[in-house]
BAGUDREN-904876 format. One record per residue: residue number from 0; residue in one letter; z, x, y of N, C-alpha, C, CB in turn. Coordinates in steps of 0.2 Angstrom, whole numbers, padded with zeros to 4 digits, always signed. Last residue first. Glycine has a CB too. Example, Ala and Ser with C-alpha at 12.3 -4.5 7.8 and 13.67 -1.06 7.14 Angstrom:
BEGIN
<atom 1, 'S', <+0035, +0064, -0011>, <+0036, +0068, -0005>, <+0039, +0064, +0000>, <+0029, +0070, -0003>> <atom 0, 'A', <+0039, +0066, -0028>, <+0039, +0062, -0022>, <+0039, +0066, -0016>, <+0045, +0057, -0022>> 
//
This chain:
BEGIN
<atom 190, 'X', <+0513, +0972, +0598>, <+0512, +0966, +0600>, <+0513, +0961, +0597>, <+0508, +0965, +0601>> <atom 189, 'X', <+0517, +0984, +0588>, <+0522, +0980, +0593>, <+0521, +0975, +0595>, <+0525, +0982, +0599>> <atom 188, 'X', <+0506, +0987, +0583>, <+0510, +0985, +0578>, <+0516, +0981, +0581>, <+0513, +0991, +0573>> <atom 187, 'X', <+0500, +0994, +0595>, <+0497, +0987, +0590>, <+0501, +0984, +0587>, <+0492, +0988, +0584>> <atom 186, 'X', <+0509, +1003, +0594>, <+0509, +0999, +0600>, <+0504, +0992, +0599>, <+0506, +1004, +0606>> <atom 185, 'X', <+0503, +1010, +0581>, <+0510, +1008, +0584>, <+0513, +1003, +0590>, <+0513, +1015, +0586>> <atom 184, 'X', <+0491, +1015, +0585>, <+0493, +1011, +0577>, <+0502, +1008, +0579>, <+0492, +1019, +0569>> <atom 183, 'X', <+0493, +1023, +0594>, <+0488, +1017, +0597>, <+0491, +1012, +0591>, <+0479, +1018, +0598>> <atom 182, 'X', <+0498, +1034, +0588>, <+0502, +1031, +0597>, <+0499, +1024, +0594>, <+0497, +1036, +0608>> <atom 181, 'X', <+0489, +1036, +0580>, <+0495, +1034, +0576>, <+0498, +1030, +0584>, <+0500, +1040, +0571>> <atom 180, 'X', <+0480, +1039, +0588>, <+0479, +1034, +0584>, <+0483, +1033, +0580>, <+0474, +1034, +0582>> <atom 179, 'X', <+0485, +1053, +0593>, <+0484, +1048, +0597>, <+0482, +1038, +0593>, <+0476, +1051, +0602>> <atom 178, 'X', <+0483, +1059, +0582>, <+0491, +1057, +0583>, <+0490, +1054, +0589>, <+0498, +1065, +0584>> <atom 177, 'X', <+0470, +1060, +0578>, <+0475, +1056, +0574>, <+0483, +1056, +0578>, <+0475, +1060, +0566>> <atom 176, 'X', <+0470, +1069, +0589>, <+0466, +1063, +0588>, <+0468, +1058, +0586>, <+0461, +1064, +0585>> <atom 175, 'X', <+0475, +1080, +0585>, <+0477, +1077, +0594>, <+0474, +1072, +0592>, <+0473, +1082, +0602>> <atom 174, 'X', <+0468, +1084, +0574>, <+0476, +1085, +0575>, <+0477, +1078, +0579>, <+0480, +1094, +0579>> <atom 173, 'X', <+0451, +1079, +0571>, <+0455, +1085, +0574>, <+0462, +1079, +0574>, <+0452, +1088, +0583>> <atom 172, 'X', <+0439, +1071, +0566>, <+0443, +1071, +0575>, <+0447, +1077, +0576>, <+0449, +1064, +0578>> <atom 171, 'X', <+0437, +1077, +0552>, <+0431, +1075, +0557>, <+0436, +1076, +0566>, <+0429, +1064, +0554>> <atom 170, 'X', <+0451, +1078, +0548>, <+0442, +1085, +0546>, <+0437, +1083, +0553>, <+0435, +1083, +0536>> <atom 169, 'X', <+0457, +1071, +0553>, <+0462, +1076, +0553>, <+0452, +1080, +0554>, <+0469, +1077, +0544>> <atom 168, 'X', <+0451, +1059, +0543>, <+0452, +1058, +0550>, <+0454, +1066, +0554>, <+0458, +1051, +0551>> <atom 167, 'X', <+0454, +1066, +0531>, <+0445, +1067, +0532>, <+0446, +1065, +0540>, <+0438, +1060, +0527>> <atom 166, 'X', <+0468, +1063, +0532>, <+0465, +1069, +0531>, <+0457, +1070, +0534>, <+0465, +1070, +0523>> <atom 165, 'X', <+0469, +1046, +0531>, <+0473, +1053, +0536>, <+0468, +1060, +0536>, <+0481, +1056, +0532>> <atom 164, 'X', <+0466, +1037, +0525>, <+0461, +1042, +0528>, <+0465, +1048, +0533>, <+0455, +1037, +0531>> <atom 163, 'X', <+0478, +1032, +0525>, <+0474, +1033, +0518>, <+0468, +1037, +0521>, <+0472, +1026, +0514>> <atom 162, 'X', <+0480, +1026, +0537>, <+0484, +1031, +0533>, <+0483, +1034, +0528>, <+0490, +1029, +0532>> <atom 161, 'X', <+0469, +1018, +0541>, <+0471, +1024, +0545>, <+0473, +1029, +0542>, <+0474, +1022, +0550>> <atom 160, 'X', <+0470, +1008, +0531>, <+0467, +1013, +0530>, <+0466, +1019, +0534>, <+0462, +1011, +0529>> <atom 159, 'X', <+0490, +1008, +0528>, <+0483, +1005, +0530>, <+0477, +1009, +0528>, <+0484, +1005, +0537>> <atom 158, 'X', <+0501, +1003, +0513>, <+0498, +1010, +0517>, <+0490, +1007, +0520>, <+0497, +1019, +0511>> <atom 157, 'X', <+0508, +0997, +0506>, <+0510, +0997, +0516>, <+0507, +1002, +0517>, <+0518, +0997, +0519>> <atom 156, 'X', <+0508, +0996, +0491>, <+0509, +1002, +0494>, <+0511, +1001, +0501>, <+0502, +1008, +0494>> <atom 155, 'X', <+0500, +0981, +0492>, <+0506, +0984, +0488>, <+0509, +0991, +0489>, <+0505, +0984, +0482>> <atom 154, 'X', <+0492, +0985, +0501>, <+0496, +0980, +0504>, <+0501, +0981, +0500>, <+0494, +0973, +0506>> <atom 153, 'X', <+0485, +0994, +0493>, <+0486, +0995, +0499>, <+0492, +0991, +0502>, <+0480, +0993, +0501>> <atom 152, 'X', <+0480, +0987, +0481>, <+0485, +0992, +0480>, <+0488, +0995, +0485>, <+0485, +0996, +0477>> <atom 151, 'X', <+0472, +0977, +0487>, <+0479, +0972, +0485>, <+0483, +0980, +0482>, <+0477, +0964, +0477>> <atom 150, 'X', <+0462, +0985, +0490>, <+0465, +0982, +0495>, <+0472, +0980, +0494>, <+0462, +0976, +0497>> <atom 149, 'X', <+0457, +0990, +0478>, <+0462, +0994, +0484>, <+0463, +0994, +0489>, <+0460, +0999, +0486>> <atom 148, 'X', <+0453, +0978, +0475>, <+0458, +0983, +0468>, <+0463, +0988, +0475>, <+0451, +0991, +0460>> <atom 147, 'X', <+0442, +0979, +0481>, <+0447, +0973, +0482>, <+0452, +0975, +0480>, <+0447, +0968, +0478>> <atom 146, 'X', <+0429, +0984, +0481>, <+0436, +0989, +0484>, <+0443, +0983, +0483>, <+0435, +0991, +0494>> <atom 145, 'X', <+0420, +0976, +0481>, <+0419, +0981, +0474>, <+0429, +0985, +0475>, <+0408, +0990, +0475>> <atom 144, 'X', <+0417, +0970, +0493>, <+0423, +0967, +0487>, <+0422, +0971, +0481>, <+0422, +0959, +0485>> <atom 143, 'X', <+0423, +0980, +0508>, <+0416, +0978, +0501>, <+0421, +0976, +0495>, <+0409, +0986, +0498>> <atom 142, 'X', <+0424, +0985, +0524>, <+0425, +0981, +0519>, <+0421, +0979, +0514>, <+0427, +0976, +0522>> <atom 141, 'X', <+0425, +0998, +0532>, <+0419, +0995, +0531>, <+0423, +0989, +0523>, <+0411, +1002, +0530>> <atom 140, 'X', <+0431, +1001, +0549>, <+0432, +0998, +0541>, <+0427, +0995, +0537>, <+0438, +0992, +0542>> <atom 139, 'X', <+0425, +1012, +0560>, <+0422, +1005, +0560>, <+0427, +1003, +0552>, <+0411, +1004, +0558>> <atom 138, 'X', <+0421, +1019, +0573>, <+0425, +1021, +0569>, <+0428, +1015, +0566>, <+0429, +1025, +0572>> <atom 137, 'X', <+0408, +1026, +0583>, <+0411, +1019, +0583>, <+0415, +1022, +0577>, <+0406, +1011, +0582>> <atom 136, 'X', <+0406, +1036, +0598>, <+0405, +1036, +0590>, <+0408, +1030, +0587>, <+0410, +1043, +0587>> <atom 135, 'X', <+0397, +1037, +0613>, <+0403, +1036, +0607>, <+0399, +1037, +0600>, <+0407, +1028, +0608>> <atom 134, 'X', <+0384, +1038, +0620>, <+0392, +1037, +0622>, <+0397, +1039, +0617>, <+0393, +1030, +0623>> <atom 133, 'X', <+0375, +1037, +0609>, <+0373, +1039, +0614>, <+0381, +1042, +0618>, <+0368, +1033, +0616>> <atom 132, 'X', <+0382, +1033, +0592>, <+0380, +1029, +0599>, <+0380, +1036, +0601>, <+0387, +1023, +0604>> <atom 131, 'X', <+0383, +1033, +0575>, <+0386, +1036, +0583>, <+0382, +1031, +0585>, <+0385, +1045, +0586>> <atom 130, 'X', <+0398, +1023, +0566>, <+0390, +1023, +0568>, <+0391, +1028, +0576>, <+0387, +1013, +0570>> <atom 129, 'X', <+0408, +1028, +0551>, <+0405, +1030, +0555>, <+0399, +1029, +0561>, <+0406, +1033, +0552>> <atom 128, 'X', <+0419, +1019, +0541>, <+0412, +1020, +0541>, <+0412, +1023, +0549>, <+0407, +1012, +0541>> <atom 127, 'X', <+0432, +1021, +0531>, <+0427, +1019, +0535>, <+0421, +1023, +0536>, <+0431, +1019, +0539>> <atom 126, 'X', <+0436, +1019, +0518>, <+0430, +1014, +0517>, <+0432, +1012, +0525>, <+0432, +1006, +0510>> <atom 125, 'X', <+0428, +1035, +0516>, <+0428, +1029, +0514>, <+0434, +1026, +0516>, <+0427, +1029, +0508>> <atom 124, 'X', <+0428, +1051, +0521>, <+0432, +1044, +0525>, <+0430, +1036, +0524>, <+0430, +1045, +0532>> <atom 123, 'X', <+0423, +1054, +0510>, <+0427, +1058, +0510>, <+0432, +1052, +0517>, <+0424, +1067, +0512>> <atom 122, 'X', <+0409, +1051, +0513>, <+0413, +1050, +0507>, <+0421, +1052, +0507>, <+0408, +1053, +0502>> <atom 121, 'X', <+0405, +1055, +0526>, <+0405, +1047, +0523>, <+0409, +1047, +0516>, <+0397, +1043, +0521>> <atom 120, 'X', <+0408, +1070, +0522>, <+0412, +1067, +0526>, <+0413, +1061, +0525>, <+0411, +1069, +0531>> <atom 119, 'X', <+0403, +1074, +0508>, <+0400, +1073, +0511>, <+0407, +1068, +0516>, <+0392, +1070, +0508>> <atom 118, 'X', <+0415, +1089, +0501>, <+0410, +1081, +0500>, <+0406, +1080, +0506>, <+0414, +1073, +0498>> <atom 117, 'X', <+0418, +1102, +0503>, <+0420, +1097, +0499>, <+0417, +1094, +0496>, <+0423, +1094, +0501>> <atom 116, 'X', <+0411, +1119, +0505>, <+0409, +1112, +0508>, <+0414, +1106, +0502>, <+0398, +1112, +0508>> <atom 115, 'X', <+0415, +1132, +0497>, <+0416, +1127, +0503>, <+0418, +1123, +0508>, <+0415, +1126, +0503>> <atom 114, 'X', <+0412, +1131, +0480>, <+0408, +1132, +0488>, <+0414, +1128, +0492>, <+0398, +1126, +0489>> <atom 113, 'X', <+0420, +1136, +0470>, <+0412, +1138, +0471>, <+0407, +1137, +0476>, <+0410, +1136, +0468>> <atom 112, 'X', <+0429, +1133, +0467>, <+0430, +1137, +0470>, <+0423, +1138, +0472>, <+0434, +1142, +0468>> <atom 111, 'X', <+0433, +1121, +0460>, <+0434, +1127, +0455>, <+0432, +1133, +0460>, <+0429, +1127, +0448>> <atom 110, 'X', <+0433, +1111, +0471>, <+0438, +1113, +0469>, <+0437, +1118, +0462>, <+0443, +1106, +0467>> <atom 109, 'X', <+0419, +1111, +0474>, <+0425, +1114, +0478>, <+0430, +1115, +0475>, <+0427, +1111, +0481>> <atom 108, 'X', <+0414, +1105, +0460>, <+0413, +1113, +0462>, <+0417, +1116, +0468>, <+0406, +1115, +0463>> <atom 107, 'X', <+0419, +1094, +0464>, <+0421, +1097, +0458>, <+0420, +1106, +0458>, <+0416, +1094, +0452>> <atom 106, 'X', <+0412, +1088, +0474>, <+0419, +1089, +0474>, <+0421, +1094, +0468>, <+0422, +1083, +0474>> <atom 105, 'X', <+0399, +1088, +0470>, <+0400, +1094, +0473>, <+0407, +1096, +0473>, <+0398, +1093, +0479>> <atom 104, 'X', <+0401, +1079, +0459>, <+0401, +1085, +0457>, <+0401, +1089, +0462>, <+0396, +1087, +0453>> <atom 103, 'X', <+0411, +1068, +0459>, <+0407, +1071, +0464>, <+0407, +1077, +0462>, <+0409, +1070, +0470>> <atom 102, 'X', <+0414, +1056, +0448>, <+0417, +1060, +0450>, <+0411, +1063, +0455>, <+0421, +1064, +0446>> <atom 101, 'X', <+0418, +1039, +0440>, <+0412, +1044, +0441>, <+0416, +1048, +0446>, <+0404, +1040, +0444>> <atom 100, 'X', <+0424, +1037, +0423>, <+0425, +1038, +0430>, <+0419, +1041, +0433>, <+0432, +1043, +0431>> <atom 99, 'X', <+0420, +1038, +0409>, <+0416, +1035, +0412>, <+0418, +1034, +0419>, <+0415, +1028, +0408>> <atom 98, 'X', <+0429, +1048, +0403>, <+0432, +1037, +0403>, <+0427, +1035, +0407>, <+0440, +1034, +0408>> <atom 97, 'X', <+0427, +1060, +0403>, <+0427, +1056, +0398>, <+0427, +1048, +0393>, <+0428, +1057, +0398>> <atom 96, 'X', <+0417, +1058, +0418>, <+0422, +1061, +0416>, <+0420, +1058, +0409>, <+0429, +1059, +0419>> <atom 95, 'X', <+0400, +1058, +0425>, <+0405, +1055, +0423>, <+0409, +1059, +0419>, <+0403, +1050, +0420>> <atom 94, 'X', <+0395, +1065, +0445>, <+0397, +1068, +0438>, <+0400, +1061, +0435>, <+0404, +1074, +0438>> <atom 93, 'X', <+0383, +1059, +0458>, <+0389, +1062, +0455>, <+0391, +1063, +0447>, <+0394, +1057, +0457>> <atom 92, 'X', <+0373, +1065, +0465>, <+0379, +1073, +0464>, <+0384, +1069, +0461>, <+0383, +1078, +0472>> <atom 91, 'X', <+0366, +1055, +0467>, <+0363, +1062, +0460>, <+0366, +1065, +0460>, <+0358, +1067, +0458>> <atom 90, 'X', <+0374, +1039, +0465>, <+0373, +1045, +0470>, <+0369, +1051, +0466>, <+0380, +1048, +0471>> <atom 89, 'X', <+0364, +1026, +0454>, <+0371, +1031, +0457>, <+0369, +1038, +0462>, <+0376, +1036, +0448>> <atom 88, 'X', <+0351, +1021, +0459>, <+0358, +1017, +0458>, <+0361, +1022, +0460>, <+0362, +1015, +0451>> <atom 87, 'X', <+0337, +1023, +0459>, <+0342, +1018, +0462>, <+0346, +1013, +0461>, <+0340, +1016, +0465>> <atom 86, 'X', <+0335, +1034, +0450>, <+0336, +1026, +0446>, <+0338, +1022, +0451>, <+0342, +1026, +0440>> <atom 85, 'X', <+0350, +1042, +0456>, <+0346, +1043, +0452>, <+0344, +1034, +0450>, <+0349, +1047, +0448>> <atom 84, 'X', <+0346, +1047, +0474>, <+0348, +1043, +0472>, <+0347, +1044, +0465>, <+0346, +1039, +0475>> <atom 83, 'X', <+0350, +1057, +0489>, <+0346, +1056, +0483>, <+0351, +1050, +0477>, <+0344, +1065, +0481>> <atom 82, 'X', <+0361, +1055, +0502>, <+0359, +1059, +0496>, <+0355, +1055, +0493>, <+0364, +1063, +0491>> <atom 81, 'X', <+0353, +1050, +0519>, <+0358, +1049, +0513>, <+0354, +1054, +0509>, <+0359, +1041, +0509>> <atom 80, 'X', <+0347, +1048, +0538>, <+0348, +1052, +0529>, <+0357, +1051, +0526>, <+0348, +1064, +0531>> <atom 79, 'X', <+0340, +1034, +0541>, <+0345, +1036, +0539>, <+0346, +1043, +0535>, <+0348, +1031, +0537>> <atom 78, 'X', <+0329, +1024, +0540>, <+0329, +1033, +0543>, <+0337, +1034, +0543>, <+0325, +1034, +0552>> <atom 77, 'X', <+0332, +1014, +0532>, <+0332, +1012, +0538>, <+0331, +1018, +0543>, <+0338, +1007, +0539>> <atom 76, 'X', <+0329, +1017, +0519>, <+0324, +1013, +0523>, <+0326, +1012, +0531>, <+0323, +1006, +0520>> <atom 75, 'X', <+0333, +1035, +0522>, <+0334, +1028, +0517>, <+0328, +1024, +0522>, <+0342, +1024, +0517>> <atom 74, 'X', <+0329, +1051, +0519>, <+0330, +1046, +0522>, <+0329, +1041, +0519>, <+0326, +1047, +0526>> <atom 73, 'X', <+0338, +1063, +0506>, <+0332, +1061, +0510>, <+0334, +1054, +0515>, <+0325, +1059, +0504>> <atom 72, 'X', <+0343, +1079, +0500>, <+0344, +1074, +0504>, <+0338, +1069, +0506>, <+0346, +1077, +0509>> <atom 71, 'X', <+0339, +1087, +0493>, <+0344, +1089, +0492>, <+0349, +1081, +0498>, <+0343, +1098, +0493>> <atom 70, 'X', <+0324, +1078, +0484>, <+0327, +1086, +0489>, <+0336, +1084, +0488>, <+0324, +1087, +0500>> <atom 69, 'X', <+0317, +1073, +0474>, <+0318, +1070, +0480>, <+0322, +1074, +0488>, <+0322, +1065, +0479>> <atom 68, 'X', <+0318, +1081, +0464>, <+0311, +1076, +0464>, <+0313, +1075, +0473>, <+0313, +1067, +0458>> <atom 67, 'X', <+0330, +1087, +0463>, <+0324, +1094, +0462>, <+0316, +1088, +0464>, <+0325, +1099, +0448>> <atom 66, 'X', <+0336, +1076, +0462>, <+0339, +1079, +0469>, <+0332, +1086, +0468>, <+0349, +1083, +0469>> <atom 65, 'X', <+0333, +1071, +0451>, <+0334, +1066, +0455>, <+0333, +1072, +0462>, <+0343, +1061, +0454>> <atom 64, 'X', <+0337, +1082, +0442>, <+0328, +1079, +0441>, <+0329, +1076, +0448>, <+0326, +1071, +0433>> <atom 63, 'X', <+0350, +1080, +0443>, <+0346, +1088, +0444>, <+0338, +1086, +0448>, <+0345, +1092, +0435>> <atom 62, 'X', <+0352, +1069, +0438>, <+0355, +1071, +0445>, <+0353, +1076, +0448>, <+0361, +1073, +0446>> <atom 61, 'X', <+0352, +1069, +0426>, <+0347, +1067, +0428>, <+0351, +1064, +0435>, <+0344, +1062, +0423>> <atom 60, 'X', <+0360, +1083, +0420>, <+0353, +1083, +0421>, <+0348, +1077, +0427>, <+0352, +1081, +0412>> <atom 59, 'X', <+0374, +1082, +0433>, <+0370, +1079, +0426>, <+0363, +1081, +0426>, <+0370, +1070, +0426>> <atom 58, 'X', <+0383, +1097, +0439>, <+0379, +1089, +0438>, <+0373, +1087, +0435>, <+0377, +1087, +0444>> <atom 57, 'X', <+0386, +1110, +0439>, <+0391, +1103, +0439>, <+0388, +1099, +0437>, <+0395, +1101, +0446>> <atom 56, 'X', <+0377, +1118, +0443>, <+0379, +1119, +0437>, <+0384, +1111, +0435>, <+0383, +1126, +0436>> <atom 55, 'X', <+0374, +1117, +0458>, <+0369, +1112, +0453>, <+0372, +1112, +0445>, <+0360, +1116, +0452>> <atom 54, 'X', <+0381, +1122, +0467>, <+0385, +1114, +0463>, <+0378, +1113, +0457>, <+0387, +1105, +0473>> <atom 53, 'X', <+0374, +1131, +0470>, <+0381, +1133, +0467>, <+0384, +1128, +0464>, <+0386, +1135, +0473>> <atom 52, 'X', <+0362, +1128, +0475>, <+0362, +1131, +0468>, <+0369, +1131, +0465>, <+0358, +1139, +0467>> <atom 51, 'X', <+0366, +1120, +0485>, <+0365, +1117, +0481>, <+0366, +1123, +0475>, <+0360, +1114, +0483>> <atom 50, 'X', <+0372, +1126, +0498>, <+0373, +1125, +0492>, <+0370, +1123, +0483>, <+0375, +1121, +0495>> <atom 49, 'X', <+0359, +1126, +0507>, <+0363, +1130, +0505>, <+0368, +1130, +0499>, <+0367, +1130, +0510>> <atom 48, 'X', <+0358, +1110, +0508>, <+0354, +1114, +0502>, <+0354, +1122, +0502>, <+0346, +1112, +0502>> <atom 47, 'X', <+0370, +1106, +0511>, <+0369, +1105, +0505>, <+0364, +1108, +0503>, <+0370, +1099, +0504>> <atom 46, 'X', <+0368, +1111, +0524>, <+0373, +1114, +0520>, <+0371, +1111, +0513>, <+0381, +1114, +0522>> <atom 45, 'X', <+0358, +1106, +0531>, <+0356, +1112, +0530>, <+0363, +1113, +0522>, <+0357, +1117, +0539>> <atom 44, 'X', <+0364, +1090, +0532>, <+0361, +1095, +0527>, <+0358, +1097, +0527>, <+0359, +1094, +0523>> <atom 43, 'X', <+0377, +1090, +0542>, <+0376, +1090, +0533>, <+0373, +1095, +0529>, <+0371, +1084, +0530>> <atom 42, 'X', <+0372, +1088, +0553>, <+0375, +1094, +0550>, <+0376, +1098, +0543>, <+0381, +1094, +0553>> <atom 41, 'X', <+0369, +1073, +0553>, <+0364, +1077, +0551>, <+0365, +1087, +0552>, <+0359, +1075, +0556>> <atom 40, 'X', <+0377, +1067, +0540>, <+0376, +1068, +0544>, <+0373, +1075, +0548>, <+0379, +1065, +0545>> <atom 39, 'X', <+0375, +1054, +0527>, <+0377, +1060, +0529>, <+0375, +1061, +0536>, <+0374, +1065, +0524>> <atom 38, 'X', <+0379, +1041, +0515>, <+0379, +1045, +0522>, <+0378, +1052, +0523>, <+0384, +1043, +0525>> <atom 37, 'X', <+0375, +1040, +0498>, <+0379, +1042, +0504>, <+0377, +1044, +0510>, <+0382, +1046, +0503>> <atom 36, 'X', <+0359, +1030, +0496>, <+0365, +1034, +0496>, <+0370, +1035, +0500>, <+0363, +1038, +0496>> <atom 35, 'X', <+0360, +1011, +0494>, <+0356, +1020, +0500>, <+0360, +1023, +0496>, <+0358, +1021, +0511>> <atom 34, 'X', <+0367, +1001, +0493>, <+0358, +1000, +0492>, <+0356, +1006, +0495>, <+0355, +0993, +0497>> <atom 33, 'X', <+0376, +1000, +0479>, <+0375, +1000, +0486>, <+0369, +1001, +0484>, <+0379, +1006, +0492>> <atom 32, 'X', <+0386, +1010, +0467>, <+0383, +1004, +0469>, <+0381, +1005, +0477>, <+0389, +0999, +0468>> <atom 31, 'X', <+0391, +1023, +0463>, <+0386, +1020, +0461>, <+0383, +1013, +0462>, <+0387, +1020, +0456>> <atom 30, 'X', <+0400, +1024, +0471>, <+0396, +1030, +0470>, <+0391, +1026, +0467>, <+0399, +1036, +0465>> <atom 29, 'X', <+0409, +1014, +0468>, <+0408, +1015, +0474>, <+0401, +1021, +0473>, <+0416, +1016, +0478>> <atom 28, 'X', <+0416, +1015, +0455>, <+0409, +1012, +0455>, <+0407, +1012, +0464>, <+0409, +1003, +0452>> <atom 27, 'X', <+0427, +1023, +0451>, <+0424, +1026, +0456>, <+0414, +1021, +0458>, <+0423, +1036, +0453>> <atom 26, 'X', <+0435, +1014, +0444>, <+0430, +1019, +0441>, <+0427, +1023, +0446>, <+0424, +1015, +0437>> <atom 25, 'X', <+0444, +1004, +0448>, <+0435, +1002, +0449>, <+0432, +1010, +0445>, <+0432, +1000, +0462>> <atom 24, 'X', <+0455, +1006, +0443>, <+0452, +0998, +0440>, <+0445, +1001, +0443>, <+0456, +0990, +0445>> <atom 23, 'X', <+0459, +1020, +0446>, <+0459, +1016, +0438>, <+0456, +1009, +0435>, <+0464, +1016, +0436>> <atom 22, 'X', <+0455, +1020, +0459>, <+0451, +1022, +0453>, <+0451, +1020, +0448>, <+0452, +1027, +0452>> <atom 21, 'X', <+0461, +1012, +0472>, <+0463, +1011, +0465>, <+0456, +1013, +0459>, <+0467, +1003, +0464>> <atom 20, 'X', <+0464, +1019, +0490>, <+0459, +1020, +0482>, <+0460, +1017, +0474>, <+0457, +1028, +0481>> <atom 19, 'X', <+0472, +1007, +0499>, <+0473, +1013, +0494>, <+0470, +1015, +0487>, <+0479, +1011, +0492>> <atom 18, 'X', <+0475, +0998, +0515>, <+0469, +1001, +0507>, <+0471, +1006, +0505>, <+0460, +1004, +0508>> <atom 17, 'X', <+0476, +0987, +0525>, <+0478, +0991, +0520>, <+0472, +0991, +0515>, <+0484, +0989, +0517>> <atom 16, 'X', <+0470, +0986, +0542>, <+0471, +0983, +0535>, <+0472, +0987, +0532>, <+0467, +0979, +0531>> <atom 15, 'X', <+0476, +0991, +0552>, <+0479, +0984, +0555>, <+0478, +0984, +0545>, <+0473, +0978, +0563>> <atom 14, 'X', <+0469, +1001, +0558>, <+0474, +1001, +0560>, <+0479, +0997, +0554>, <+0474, +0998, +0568>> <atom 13, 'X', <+0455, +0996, +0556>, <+0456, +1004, +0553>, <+0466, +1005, +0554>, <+0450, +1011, +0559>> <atom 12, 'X', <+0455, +0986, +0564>, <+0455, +0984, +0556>, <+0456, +0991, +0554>, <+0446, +0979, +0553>> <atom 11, 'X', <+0452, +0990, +0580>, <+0458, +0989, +0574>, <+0462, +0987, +0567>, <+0459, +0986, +0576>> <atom 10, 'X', <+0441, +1002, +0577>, <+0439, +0996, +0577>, <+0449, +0994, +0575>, <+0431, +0993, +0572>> <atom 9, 'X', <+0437, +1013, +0592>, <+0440, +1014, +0583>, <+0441, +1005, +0583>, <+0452, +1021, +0580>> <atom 8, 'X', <+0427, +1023, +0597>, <+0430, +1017, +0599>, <+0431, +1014, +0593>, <+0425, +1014, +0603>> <atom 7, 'X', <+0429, +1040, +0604>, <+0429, +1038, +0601>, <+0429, +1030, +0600>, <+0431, +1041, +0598>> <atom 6, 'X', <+0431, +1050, +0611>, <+0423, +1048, +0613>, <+0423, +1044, +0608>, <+0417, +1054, +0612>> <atom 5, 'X', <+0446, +1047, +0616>, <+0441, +1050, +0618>, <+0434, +1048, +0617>, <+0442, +1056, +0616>> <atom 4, 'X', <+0447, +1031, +0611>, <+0452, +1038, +0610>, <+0446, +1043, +0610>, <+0458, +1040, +0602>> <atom 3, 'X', <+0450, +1014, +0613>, <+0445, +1020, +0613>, <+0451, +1026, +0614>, <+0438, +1020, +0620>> <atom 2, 'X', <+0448, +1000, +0601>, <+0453, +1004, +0605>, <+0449, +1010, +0606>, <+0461, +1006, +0602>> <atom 1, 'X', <+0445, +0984, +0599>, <+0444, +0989, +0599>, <+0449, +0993, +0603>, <+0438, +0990, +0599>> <atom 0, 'X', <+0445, +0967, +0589>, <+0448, +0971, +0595>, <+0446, +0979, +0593>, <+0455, +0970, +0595>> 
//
């Protein structure tokens, strides 16, 4: 089932299933698994190679090589642009902590103040997905069993993914958006 809120057509599963990121069980392997890089979109990336020199101090030598080989972004097989990949595996912006967590070095250099730009919005509104249309925008739950951990800490919390993506929903639609999709999140919940 779907519900439309302005240009948008949000899938009920974004309403309806719970998720709550549990880092401490998956590590952030979300960064590192998959068959593309992160999404981006195509406002993206003028800014990440504006950026870049400011986030390049944050990230791994062989993130550096990856993104200085492949740019700052490229296209996947399906013409998509995603970030660069190292080794097709992990993202190239992202960082390991001391426990092997993987972290986003751009996120890292937002938060010391050094650009900006946060993250790349697909990342930032995991584990939904975004497809435009011509018409609309689709606004999709993308389900993957690497996330289980933060399904079953989801339904142990009662926090959906609507509610767990509050914010990046708030960056991307705007105030009016989300408080129409809480209206809609509520009037689901009555049937």
């Amino acid at each position: 089932m779907m519900i439309e809120i302005d240009n948008t057509v949000i899938s009920t599963d974004v309403l309806k299933k719970e998720f709550f990121c549990n880092i401490q069980k998956c590590k952030g392997i979300c960064c590192v698994e998959g068959d593309s890089g992160a999404p981006l979109e195509e406002d993206e990336l003028p800014i990440l190679k504006e950026i870049y020199p400011k986030i390049k101090p944050y990230l791994r030598r062989e993130g550096i090589e990856a993104i200085e080989k492949q740019g700052e972004y490229r296209k996947d097989d399906d013409g998509d642009w995603v970030t660069p990949l190292v080794n097709n595996a992990e993202c190239a912006y992202v960082i390991f902590d001391e426990n092997g967590f993987t972290k986003c070095g751009i996120e890292r250099a937002y938060e010391d103040g050094a650009t900006d730009y946060q993250k790349p919005i697909s990342c930032h509104l995991y584990p939904i997905r975004l497809q435009k249309y011509t018409e609309f925008t689709a606004v999709n739950y993308h389900q993957w069993d690497i996330c289980s951990d933060a399904c079953s800490l989801g339904e142990e919390l009662k926090v959906t993914v609507a509610d767990f993506a509050k914010v990046p929903l708030i960056k991307k639609f705007g105030e009016e958006w989300y408080e129409k999709l809480m209206i809609a999140k509520k009037e689901i919940n009555n049937l």
